[in-house]
PASEKOL-577892 format. One record per atom (N, C-alpha, C, CB): atom name; residue number from 1; y, x, z. Coordinates in pm, whole numbers, plus 32768, in hexadecimal, padded with zeros to 4 digits. Atoms other than C-alpha are relative to their C-alpha. Glycine has a CB too. Layout:
PASEKOL-577892
CA|NUM|Y|X|Z
...
END
This chain:
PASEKOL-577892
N|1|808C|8007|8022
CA|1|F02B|80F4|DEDE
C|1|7FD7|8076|7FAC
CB|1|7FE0|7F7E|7FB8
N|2|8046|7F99|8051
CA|2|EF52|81C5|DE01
C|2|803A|7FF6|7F6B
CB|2|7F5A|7FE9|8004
N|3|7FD6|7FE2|80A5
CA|3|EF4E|8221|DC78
C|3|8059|7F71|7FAE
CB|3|7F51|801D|7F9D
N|4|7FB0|807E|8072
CA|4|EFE3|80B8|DC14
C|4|8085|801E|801E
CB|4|7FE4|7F41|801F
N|5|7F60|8005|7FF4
CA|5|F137|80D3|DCCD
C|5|8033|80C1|800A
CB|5|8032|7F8E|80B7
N|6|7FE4|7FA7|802B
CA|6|F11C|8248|DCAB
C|6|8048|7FFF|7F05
CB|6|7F66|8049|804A
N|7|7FD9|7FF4|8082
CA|7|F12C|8204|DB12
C|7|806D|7FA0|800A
CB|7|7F94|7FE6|7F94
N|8|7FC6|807C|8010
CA|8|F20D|80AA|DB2A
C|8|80AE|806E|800F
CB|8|7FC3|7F68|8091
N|9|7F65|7F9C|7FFE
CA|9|F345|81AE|DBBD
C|9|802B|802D|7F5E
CB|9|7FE2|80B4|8068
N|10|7FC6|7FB7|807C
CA|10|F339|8282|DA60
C|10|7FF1|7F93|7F8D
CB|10|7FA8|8097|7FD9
N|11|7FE4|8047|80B8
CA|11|F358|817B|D92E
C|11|804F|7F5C|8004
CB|11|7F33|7FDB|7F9B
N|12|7FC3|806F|801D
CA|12|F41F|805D|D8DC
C|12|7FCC|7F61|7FEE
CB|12|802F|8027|7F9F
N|13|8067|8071|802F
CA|13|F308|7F6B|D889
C|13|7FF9|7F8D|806C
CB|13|7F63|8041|7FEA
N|14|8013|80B8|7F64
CA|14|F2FB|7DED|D99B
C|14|7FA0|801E|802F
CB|14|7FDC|7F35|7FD6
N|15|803B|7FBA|7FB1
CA|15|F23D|7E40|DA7B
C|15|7F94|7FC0|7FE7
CB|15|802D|800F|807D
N|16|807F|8040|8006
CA|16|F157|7D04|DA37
C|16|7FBE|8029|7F83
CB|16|800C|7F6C|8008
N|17|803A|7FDC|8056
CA|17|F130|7DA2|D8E7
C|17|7F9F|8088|802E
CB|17|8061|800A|7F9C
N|18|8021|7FA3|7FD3
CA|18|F0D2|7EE2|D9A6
C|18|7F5E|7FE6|8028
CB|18|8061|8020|805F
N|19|8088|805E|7FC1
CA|19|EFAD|7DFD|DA5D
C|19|7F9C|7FFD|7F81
CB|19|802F|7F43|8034
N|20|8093|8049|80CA
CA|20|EF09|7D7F|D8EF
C|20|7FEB|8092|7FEB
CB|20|806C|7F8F|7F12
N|21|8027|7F63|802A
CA|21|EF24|7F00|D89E
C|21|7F94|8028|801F
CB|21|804A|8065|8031
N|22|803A|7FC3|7F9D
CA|22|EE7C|7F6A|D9AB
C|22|7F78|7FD5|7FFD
CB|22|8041|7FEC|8078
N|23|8051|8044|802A
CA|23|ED7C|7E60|D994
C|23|7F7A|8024|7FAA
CB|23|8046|7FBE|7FCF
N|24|801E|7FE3|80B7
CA|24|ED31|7E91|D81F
C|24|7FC2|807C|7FE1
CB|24|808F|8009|7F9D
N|25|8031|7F8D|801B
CA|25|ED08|7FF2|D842
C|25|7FA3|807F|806A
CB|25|8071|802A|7FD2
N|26|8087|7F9D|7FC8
CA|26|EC39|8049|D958
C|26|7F97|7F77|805C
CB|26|804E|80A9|8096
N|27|8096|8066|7FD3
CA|27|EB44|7F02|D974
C|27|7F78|8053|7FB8
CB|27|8008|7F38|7FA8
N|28|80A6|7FDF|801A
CA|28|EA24|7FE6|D8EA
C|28|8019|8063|8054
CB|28|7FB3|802A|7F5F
N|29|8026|7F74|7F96
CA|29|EA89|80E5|DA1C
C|29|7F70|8002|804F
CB|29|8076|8008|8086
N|30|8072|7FFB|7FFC
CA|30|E950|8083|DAC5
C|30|801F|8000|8096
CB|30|7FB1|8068|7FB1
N|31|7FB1|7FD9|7F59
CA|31|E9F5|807F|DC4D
C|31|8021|7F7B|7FFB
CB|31|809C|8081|801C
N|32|7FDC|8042|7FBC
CA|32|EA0E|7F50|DCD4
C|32|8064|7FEA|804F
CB|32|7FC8|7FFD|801E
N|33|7FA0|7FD3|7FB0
CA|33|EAF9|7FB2|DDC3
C|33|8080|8000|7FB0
CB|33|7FDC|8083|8038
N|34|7F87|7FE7|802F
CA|34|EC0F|7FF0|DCDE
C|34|8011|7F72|7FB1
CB|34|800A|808D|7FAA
N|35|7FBF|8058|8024
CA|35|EBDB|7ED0|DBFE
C|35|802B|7F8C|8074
CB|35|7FBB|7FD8|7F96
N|36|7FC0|808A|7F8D
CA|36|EBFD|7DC5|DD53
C|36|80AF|802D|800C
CB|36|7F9E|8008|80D8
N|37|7F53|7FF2|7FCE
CA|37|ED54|7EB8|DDAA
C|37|803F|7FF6|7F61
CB|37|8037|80C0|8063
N|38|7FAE|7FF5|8047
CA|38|EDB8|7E81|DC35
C|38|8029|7F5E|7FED
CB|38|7FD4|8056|7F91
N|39|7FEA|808C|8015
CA|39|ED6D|7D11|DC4A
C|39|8057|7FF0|8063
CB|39|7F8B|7FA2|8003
N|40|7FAB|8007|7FBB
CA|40|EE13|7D05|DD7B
C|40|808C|8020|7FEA
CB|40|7FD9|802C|8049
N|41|7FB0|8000|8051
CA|41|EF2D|7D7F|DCFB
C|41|8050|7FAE|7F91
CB|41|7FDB|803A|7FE6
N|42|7FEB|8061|805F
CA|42|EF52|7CC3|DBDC
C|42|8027|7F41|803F
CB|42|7F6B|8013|7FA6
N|43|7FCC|8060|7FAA
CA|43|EF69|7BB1|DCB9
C|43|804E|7FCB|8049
CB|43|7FE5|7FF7|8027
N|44|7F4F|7FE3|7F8B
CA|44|F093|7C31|DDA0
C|44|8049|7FD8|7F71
CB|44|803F|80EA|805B
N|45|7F8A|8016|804A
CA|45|F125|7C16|DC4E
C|45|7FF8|7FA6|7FBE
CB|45|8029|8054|7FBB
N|46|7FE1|80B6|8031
CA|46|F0F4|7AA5|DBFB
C|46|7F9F|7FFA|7F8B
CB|46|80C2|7FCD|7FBC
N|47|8045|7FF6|808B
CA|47|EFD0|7AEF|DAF5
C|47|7F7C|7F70|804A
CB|47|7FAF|80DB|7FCB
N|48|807B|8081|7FB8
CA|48|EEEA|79A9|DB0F
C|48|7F68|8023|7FE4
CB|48|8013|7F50|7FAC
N|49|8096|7FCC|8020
CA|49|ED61|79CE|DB2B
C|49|7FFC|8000|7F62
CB|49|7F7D|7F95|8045
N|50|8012|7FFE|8086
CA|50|ED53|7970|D9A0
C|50|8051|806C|7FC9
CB|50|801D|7F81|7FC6
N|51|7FBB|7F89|8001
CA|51|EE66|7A83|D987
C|51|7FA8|805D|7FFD
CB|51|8056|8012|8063
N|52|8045|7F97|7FD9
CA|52|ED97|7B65|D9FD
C|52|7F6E|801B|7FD3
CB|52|8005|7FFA|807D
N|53|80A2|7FF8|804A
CA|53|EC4B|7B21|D950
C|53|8017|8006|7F72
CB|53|7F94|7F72|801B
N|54|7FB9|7FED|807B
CA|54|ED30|7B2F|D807
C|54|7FD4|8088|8011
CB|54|80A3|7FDA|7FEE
N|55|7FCF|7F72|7FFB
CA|55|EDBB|7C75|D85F
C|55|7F28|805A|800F
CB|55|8099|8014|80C5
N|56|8060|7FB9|8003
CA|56|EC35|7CF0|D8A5
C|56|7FBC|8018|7F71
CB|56|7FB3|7FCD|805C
N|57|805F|7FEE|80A3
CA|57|EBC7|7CB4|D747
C|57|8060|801F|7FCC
CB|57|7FAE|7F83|7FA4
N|58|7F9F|7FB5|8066
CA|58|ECEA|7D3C|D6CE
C|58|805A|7FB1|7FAB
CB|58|7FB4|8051|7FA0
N|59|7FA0|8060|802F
CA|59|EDD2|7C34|D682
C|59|8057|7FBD|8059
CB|59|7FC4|7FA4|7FC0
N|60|7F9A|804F|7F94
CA|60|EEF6|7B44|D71A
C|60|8040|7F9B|7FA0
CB|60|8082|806B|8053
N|61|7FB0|80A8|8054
CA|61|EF91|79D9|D6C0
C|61|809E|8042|7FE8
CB|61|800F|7F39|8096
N|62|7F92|7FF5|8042
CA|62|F0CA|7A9F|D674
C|62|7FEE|8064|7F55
CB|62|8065|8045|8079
N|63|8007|7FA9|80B9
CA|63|F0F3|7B08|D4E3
C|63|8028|80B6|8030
CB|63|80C3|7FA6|7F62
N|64|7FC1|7F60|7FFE
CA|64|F1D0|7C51|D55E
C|64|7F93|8061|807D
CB|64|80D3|7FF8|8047
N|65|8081|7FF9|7F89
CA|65|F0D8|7C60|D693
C|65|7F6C|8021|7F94
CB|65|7FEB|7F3B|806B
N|66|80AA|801C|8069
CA|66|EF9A|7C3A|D590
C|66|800B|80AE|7FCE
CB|66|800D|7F59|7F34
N|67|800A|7F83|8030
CA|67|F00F|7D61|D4B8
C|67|7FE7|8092|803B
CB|67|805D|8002|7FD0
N|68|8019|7F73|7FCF
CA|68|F069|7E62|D5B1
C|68|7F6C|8010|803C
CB|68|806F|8026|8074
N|69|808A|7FD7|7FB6
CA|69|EEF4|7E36|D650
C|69|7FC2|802D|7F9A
CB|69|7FA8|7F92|804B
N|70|8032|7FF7|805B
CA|70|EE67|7E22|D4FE
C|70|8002|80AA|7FAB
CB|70|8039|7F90|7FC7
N|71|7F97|7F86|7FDB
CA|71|EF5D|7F98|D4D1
C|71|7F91|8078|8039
CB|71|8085|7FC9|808E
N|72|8030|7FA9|7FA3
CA|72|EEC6|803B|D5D6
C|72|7F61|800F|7FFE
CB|72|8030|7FD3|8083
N|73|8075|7FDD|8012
CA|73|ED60|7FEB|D5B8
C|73|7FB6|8053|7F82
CB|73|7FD4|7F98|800F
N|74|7FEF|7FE0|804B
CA|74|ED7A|804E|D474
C|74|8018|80B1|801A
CB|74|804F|7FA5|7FD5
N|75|7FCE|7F72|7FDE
CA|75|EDF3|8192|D4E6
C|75|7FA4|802F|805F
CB|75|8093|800A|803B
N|76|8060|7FC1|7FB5
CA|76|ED04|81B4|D5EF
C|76|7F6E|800B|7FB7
CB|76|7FFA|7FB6|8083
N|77|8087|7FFD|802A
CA|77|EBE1|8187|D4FE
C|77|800E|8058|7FA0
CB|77|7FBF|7F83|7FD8
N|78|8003|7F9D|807F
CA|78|EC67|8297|D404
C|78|8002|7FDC|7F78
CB|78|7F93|8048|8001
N|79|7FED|805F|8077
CA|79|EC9A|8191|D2FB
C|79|80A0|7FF9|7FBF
CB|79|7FD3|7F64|8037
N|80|7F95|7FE0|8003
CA|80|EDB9|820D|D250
C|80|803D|7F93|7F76
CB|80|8001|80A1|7FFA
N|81|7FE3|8050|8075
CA|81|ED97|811B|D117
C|81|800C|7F87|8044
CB|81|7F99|8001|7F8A
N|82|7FD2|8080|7F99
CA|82|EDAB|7FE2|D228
C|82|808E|8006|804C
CB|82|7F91|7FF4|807D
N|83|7F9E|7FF6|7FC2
CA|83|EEBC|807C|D2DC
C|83|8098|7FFC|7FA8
CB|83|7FE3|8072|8047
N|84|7FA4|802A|8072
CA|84|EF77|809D|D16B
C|84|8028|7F4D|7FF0
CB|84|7FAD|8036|7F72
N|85|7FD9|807A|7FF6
CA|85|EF5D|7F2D|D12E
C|85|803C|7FA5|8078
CB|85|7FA6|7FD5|7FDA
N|86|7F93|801E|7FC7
CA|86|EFC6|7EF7|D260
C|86|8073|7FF3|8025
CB|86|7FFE|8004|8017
N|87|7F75|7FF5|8002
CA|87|F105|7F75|D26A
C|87|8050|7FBE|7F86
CB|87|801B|808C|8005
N|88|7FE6|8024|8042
CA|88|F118|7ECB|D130
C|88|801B|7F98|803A
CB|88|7FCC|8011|7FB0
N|89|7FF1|809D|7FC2
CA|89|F0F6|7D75|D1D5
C|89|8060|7FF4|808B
CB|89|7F5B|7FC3|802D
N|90|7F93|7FDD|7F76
CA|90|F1DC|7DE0|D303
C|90|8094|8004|7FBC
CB|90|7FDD|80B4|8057
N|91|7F9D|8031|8076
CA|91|F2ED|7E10|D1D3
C|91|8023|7F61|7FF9
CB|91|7FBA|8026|7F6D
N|92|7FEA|8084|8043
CA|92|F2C1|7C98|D16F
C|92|8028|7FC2|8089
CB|92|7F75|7FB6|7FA8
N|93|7FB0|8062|7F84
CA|93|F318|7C32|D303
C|93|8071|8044|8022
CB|93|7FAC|7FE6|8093
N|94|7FA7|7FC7|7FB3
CA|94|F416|7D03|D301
C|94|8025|808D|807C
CB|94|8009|7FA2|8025
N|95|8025|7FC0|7FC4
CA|95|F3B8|7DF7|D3C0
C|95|8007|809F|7FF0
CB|95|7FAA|7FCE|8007
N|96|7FBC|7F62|8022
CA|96|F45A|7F67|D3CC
C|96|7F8C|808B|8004
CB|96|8086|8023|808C
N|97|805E|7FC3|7FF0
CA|97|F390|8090|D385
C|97|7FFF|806D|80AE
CB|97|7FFF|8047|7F6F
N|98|8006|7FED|7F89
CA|98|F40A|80EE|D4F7
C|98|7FA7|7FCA|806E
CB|98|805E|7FEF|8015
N|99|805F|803F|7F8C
CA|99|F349|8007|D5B6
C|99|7F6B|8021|7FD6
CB|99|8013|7F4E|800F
N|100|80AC|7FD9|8020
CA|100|F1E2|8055|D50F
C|100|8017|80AF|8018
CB|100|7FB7|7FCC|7F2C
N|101|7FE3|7F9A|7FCE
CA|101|F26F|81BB|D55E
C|101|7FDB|8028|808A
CB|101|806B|8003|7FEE
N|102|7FE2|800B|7F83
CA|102|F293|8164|D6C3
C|102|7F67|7FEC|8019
CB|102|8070|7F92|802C
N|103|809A|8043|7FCF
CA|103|F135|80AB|D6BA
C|103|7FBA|80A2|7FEB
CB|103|7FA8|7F5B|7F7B
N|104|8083|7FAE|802D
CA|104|F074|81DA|D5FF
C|104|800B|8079|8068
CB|104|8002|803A|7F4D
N|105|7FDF|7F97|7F8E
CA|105|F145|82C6|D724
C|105|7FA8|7FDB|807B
CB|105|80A6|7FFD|802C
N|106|8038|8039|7F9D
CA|106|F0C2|81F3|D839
C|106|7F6F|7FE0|8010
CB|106|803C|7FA1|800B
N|107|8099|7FE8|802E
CA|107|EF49|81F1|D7A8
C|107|7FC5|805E|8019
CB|107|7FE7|8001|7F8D
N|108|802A|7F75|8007
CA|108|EF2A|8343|D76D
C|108|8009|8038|80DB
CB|108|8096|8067|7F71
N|109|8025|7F91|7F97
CA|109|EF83|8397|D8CF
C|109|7FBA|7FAC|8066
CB|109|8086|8058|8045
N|110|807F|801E|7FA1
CA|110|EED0|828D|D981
C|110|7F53|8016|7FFB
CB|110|8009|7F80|8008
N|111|805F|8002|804A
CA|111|EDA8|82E4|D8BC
C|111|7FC9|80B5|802A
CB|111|8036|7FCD|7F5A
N|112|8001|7F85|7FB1
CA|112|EDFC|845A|D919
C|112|7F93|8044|8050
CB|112|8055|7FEF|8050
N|113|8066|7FEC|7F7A
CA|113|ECCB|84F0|D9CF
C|113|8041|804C|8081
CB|113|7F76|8060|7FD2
N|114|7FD3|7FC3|7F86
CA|114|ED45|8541|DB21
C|114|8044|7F84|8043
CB|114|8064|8084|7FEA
N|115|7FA2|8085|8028
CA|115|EDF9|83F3|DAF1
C|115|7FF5|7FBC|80C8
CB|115|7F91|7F6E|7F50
END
């Protein structure tokens, strides 16, 4: 397929986490078209309609799931004092400063213009 399983090859991240990403960070694209193939998507990978209306507002019923969306939007909105406390609260689940690494890698280049 296109830019999702083009990015899903390069990073380590579940793929259904990949979906909420994806979601989260380009529901104000304004294309129709892409969000049905992202919902669609998200769907091949077992994400339930409420899943998926999470992941649009930028959230998910998982805590480690919650943060990294929370992460990234954060990062996509240039909010660098949100993206601090976040990693703060990603600390308290445990959570290695590798994987919000992985997330802020996988942001930046879906976000990418040319993307």
């Amino acid at each position: 397929r296109d830019l999702t399983r083009r990015l899903i090859v390069t990073t380590p991240l579940p793929d259904r986490l990949l979906c909420q990403l994806e979601l989260a960070l380009l529901r104000d694209c304004g294309c129709t078209k892409t969000l049905a193939r992202l919902e669609e998507t998200a769907r091949e990978q077992g994400l339930t309609g409420a899943e998926i209306d999470a992941a649009l507002s930028g959230r998910s019923f998982e805590a480690r799931g919650s943060v990294m969306l929370a992460f990234a939007c954060a990062l996509k909105e240039g909010r660098a004092d949100l993206a601090a406390n976040v990693r703060a609260r990603s600390q308290a689940l445990g959570m290695s400063e590798a994987d919000l690494d992985s997330v802020a890698e996988y942001a930046r280049r879906l976000l990418a213009p040319g993307s």
